[in-house]
N, CA, C, O and CB atoms as a CASP TS submission, in Angstrom:
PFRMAT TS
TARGET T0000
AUTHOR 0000-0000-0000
METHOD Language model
MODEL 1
PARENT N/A
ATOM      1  N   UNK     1      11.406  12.019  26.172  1.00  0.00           N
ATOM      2  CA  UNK     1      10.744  10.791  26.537  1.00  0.00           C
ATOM      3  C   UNK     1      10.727   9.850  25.333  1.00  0.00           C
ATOM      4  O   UNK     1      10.642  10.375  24.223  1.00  0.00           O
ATOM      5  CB  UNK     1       9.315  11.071  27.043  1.00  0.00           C
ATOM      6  N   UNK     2      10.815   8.233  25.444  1.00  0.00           N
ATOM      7  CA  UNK     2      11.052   7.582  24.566  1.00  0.00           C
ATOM      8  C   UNK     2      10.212   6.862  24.476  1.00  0.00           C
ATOM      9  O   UNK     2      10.075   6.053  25.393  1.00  0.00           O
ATOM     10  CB  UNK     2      11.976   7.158  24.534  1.00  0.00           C
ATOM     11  N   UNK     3       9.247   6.833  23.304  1.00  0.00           N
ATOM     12  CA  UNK     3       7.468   6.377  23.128  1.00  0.00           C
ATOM     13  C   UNK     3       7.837   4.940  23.295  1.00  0.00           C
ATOM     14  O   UNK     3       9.001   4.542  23.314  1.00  0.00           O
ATOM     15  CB  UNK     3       6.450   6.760  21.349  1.00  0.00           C
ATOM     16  N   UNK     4       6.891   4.265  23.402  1.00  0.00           N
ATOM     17  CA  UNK     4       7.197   3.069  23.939  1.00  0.00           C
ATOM     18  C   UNK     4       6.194   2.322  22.764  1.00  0.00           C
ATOM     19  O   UNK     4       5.043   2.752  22.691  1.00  0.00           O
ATOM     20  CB  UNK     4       6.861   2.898  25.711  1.00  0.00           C
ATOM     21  N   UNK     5       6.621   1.172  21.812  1.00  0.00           N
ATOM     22  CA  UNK     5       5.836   1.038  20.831  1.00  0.00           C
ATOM     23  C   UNK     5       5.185  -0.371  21.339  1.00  0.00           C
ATOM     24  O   UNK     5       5.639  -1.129  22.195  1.00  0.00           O
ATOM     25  CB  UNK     5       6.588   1.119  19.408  1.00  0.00           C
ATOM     26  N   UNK     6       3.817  -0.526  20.456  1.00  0.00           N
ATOM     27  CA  UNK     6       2.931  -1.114  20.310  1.00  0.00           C
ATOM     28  C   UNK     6       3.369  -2.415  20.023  1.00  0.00           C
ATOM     29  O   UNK     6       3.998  -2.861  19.063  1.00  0.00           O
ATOM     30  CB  UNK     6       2.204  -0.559  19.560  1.00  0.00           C
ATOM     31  N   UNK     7       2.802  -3.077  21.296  1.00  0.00           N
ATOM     32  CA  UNK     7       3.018  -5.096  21.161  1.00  0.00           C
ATOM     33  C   UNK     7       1.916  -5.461  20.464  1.00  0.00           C
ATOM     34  O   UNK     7       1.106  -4.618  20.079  1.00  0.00           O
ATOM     35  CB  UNK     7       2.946  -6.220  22.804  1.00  0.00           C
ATOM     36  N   UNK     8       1.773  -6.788  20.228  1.00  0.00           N
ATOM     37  CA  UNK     8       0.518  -7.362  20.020  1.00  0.00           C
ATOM     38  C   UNK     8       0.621  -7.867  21.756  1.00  0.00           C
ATOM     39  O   UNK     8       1.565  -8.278  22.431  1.00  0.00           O
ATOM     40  CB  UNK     8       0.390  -8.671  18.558  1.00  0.00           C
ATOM     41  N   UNK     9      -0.953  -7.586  22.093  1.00  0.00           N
ATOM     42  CA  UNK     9      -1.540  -8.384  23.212  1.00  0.00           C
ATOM     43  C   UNK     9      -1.798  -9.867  23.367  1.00  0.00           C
ATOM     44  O   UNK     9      -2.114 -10.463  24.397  1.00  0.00           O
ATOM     45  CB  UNK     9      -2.630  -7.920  23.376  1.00  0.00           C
ATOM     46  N   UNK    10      -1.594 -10.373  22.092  1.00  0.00           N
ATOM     47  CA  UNK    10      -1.587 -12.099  22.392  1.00  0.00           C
ATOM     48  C   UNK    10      -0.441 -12.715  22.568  1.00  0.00           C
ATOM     49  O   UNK    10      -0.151 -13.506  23.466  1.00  0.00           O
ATOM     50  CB  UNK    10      -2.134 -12.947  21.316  1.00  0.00           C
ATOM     51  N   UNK    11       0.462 -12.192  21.355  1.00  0.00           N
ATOM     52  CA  UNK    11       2.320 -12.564  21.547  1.00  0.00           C
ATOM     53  C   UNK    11       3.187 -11.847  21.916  1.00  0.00           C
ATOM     54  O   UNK    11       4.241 -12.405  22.220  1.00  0.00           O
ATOM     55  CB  UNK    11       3.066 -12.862  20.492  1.00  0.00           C
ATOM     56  N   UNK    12       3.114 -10.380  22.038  1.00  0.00           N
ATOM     57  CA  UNK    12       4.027  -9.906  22.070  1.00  0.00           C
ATOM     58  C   UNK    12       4.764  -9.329  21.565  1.00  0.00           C
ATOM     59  O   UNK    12       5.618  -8.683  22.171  1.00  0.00           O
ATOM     60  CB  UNK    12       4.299 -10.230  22.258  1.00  0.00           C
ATOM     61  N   UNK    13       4.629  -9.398  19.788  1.00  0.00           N
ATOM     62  CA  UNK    13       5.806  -8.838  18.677  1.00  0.00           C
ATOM     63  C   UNK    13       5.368  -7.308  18.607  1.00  0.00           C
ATOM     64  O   UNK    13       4.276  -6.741  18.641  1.00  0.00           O
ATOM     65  CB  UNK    13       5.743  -9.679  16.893  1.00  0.00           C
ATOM     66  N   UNK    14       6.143  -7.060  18.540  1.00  0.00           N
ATOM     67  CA  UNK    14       6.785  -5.449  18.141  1.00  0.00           C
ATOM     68  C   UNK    14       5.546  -5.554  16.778  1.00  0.00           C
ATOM     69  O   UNK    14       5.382  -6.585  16.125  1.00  0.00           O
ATOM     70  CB  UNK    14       9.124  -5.275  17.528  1.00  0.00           C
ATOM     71  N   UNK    15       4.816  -4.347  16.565  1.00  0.00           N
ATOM     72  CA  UNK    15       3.501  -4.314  15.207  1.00  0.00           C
ATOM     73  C   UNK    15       4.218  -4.357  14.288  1.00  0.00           C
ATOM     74  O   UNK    15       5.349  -4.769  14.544  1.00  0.00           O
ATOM     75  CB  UNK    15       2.419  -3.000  14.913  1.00  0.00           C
ATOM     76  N   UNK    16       4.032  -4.116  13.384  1.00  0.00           N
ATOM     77  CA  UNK    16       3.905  -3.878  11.672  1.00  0.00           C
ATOM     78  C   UNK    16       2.621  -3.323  11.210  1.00  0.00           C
ATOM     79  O   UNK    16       1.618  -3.954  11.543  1.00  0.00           O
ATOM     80  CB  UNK    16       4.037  -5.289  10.812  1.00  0.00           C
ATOM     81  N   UNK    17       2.449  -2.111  10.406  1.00  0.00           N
ATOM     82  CA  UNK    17       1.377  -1.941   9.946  1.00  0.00           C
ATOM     83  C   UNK    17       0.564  -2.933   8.889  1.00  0.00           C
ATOM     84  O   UNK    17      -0.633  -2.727   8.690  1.00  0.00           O
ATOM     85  CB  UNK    17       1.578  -0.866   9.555  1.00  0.00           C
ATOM     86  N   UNK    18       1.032  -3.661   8.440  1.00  0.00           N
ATOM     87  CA  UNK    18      -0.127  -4.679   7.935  1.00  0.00           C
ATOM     88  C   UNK    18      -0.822  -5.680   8.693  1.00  0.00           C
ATOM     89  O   UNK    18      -0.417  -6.529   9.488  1.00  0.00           O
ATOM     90  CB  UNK    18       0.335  -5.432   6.974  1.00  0.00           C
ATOM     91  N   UNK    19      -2.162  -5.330   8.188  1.00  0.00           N
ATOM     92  CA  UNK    19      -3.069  -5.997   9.266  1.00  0.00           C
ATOM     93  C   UNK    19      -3.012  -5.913  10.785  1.00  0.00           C
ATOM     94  O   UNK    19      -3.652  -6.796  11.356  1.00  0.00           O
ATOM     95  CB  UNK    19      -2.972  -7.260   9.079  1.00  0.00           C
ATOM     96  N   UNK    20      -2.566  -5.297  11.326  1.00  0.00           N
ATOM     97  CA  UNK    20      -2.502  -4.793  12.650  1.00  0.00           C
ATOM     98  C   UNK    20      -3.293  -4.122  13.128  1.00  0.00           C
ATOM     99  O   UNK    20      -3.603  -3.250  12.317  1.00  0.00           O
ATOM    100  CB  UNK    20      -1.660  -4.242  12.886  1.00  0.00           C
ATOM    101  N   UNK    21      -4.028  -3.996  14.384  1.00  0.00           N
ATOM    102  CA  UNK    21      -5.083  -3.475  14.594  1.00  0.00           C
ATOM    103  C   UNK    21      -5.031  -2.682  16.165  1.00  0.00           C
ATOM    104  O   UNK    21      -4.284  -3.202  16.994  1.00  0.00           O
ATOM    105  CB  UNK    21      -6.091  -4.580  14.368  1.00  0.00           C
ATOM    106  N   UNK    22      -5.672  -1.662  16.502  1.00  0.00           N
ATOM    107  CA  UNK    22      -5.849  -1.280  18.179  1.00  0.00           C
ATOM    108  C   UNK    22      -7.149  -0.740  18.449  1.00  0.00           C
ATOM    109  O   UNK    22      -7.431   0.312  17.875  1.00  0.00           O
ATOM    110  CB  UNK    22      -4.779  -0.113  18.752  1.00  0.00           C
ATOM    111  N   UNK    23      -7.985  -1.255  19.208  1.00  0.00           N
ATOM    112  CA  UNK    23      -8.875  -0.655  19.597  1.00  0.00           C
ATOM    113  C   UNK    23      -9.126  -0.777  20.941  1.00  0.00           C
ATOM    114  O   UNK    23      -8.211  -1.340  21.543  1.00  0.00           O
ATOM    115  CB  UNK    23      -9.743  -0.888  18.940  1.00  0.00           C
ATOM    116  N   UNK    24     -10.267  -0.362  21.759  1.00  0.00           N
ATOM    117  CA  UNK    24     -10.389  -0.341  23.270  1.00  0.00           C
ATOM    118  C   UNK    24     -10.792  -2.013  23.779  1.00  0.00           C
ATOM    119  O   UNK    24     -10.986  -2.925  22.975  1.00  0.00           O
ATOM    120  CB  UNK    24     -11.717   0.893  23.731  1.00  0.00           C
ATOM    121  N   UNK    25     -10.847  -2.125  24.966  1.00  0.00           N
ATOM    122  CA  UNK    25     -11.792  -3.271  25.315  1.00  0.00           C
ATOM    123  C   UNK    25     -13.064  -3.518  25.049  1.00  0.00           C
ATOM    124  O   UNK    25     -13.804  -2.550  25.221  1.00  0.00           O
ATOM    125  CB  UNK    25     -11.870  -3.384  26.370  1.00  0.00           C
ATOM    126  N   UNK    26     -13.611  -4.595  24.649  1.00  0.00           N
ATOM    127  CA  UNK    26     -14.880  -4.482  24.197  1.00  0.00           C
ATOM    128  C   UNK    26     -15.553  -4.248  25.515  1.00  0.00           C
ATOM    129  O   UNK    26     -16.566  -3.555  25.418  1.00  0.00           O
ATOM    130  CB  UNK    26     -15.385  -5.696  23.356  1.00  0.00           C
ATOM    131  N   UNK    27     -15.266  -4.623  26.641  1.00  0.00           N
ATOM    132  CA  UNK    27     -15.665  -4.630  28.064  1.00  0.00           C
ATOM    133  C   UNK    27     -15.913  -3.578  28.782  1.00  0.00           C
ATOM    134  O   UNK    27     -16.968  -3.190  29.285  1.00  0.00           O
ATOM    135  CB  UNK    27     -14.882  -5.162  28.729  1.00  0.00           C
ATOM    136  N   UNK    28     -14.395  -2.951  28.798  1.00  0.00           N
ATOM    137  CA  UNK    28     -13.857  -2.025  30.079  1.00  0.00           C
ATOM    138  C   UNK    28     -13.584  -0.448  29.108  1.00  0.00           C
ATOM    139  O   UNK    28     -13.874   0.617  29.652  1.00  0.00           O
ATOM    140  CB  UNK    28     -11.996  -2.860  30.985  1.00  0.00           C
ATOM    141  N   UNK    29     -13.160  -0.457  28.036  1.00  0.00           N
ATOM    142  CA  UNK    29     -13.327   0.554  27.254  1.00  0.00           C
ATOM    143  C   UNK    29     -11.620   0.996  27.974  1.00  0.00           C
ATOM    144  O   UNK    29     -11.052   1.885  27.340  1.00  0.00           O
ATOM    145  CB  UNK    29     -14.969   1.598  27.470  1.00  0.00           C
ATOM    146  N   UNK    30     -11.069   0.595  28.848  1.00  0.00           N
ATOM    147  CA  UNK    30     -10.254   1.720  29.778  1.00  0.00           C
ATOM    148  C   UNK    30      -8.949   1.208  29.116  1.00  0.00           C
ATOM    149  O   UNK    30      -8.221   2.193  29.240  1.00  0.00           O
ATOM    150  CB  UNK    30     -10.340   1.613  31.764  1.00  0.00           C
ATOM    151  N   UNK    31      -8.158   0.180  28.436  1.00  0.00           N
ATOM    152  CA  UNK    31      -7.435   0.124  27.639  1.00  0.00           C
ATOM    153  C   UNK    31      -7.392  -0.778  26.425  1.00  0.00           C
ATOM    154  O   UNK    31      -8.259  -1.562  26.039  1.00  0.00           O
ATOM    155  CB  UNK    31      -6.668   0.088  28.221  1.00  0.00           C
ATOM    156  N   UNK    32      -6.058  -0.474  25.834  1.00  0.00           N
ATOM    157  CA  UNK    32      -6.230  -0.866  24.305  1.00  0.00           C
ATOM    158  C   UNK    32      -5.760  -2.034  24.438  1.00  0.00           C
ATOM    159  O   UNK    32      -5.046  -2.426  25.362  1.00  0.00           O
ATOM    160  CB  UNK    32      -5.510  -0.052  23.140  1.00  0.00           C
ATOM    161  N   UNK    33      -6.416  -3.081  22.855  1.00  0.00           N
ATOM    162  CA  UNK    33      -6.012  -4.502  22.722  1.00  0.00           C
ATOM    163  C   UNK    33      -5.148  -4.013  21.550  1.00  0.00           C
ATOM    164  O   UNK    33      -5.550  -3.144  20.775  1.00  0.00           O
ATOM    165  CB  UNK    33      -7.260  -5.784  22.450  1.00  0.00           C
ATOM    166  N   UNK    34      -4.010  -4.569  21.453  1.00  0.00           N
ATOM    167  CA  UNK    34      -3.508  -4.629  19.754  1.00  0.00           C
ATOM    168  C   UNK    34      -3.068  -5.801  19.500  1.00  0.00           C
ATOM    169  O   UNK    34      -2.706  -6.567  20.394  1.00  0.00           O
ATOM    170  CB  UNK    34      -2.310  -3.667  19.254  1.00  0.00           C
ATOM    171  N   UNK    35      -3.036  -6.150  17.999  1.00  0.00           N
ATOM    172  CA  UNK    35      -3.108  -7.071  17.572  1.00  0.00           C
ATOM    173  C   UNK    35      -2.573  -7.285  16.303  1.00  0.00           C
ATOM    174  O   UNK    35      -3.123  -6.737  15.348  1.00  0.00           O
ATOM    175  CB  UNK    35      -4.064  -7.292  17.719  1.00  0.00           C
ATOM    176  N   UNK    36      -1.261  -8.229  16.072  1.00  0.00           N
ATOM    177  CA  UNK    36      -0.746  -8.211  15.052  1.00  0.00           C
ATOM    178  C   UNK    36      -1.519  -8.923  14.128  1.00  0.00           C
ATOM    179  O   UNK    36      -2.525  -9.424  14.629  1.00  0.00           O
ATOM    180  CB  UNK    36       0.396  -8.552  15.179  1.00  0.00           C
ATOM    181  N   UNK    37      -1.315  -9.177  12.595  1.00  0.00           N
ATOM    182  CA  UNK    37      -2.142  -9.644  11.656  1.00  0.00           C
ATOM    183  C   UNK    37      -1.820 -11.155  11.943  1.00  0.00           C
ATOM    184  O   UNK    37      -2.843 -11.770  12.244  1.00  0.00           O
ATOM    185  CB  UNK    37      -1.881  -9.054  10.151  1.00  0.00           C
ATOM    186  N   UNK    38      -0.984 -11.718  11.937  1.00  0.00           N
ATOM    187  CA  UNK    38      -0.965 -13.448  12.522  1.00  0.00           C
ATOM    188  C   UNK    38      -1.690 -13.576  13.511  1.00  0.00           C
ATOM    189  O   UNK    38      -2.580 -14.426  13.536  1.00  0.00           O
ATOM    190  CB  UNK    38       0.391 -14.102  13.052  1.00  0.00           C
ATOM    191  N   UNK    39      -1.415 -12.647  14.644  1.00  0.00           N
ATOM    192  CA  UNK    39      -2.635 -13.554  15.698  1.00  0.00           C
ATOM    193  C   UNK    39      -3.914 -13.260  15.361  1.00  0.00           C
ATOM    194  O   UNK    39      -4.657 -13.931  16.077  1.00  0.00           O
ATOM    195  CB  UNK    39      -2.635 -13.204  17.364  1.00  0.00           C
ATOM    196  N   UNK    40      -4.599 -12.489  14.518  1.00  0.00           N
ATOM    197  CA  UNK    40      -5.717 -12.029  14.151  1.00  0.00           C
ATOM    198  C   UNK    40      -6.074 -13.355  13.382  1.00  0.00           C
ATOM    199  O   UNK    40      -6.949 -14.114  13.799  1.00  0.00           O
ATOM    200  CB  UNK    40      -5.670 -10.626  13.399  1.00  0.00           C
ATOM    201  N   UNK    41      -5.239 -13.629  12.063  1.00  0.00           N
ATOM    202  CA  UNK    41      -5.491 -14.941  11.521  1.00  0.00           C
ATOM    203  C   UNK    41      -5.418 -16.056  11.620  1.00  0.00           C
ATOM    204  O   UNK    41      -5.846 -16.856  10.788  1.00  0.00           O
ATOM    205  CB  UNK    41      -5.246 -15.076  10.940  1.00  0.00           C
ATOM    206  N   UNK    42      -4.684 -16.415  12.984  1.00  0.00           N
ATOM    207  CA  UNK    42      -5.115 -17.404  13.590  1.00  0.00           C
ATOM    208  C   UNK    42      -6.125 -17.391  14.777  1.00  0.00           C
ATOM    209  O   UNK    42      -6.070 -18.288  15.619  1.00  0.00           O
ATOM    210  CB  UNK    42      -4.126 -17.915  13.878  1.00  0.00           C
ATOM    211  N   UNK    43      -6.959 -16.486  14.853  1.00  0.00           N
ATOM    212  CA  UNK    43      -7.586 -16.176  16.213  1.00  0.00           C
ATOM    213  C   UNK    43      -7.302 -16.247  17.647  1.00  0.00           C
ATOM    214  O   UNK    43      -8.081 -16.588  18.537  1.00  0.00           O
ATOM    215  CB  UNK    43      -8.413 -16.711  16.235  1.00  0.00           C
ATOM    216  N   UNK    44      -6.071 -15.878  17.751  1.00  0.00           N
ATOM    217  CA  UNK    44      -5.186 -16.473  18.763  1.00  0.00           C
ATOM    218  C   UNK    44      -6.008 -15.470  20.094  1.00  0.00           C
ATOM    219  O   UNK    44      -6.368 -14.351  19.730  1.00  0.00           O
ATOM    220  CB  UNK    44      -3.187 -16.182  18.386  1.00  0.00           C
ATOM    221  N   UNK    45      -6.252 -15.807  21.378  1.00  0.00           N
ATOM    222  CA  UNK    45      -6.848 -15.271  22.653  1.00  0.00           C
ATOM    223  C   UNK    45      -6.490 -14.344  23.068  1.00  0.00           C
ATOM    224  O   UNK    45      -5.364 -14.626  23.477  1.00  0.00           O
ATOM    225  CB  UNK    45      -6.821 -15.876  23.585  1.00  0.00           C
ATOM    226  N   UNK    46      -6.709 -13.165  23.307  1.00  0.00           N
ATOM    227  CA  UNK    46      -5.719 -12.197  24.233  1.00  0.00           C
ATOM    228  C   UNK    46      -6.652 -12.177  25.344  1.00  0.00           C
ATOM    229  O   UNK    46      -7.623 -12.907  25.542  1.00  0.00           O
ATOM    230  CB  UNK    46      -5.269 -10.515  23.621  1.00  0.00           C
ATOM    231  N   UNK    47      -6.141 -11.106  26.117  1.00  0.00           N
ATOM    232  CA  UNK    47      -6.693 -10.622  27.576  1.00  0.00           C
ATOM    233  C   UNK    47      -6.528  -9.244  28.207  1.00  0.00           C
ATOM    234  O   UNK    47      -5.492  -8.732  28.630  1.00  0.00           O
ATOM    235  CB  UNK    47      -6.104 -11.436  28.553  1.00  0.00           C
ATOM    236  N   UNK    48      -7.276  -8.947  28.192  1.00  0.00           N
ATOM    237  CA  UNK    48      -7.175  -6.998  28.845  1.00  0.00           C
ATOM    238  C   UNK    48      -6.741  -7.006  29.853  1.00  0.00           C
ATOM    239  O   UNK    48      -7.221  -7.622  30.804  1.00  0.00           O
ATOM    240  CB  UNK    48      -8.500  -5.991  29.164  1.00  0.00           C
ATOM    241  N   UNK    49      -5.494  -6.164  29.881  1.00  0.00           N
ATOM    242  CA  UNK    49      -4.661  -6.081  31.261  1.00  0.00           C
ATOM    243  C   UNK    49      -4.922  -5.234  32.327  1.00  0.00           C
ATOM    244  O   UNK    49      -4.058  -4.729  33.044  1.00  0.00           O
ATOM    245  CB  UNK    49      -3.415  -5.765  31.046  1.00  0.00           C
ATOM    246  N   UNK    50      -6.570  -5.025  32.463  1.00  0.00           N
ATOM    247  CA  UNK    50      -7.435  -3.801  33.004  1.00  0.00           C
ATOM    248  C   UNK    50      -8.525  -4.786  33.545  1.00  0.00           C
ATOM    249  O   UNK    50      -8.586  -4.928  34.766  1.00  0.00           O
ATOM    250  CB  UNK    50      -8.034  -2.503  31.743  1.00  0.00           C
ATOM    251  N   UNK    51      -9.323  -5.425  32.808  1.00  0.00           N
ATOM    252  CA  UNK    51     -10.536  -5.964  33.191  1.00  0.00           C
ATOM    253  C   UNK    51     -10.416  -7.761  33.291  1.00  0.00           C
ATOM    254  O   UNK    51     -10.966  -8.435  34.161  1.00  0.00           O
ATOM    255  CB  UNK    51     -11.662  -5.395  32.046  1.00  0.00           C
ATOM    256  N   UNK    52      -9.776  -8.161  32.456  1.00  0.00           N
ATOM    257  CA  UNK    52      -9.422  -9.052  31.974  1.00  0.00           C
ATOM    258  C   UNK    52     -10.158  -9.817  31.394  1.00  0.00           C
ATOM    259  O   UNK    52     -10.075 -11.023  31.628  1.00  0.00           O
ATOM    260  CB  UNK    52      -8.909  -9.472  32.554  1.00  0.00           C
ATOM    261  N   UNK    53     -11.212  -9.239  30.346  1.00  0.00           N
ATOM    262  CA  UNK    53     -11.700 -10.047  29.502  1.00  0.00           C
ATOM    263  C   UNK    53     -10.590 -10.872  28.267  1.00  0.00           C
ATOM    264  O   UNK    53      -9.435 -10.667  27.894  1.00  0.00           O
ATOM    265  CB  UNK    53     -12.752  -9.162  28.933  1.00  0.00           C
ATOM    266  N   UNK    54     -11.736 -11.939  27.898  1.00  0.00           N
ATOM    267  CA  UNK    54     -10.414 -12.756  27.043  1.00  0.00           C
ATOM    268  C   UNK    54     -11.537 -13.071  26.011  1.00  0.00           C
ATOM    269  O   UNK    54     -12.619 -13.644  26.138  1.00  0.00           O
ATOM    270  CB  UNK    54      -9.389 -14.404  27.892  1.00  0.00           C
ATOM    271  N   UNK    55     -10.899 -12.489  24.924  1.00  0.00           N
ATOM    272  CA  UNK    55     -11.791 -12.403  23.130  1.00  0.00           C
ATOM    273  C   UNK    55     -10.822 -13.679  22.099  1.00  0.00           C
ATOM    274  O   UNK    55      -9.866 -14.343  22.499  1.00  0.00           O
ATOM    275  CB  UNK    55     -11.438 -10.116  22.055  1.00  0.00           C
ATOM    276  N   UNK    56     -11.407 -13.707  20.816  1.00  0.00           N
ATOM    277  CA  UNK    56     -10.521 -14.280  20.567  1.00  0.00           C
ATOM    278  C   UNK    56      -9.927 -13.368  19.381  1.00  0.00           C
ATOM    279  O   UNK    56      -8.884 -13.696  18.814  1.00  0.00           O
ATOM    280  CB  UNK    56     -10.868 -15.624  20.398  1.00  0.00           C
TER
END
């Protein structure tokens, strides 16, 4: 099986471990947000593809 790697949830890019982040929904707990270090520093919006809360 071929792991399927980690987007950021706001854009899309393939991670990098710097500044990159994953944790659950602050909401729904039932899946993960990740987040590359640019959209983090620009506070860019995502949205849980479960509950659909939207953080920034």
């Amino acid at each position: 099986m071929i792991p399927i790697e980690d987007r950021c949830t706001s854009c899309g890019i393939p991670l990098q471990a710097e500044k990159s982040v994953k944790f659950s929904c602050p909401r729904c707990s039932s899946h993960y947000i990740v987040r590359c270090g640019q959209c983090r520093d620009q506070s860019a919006k995502y949205t849980c593809p479960g509950c659909g809360f939207v953080g920034p």
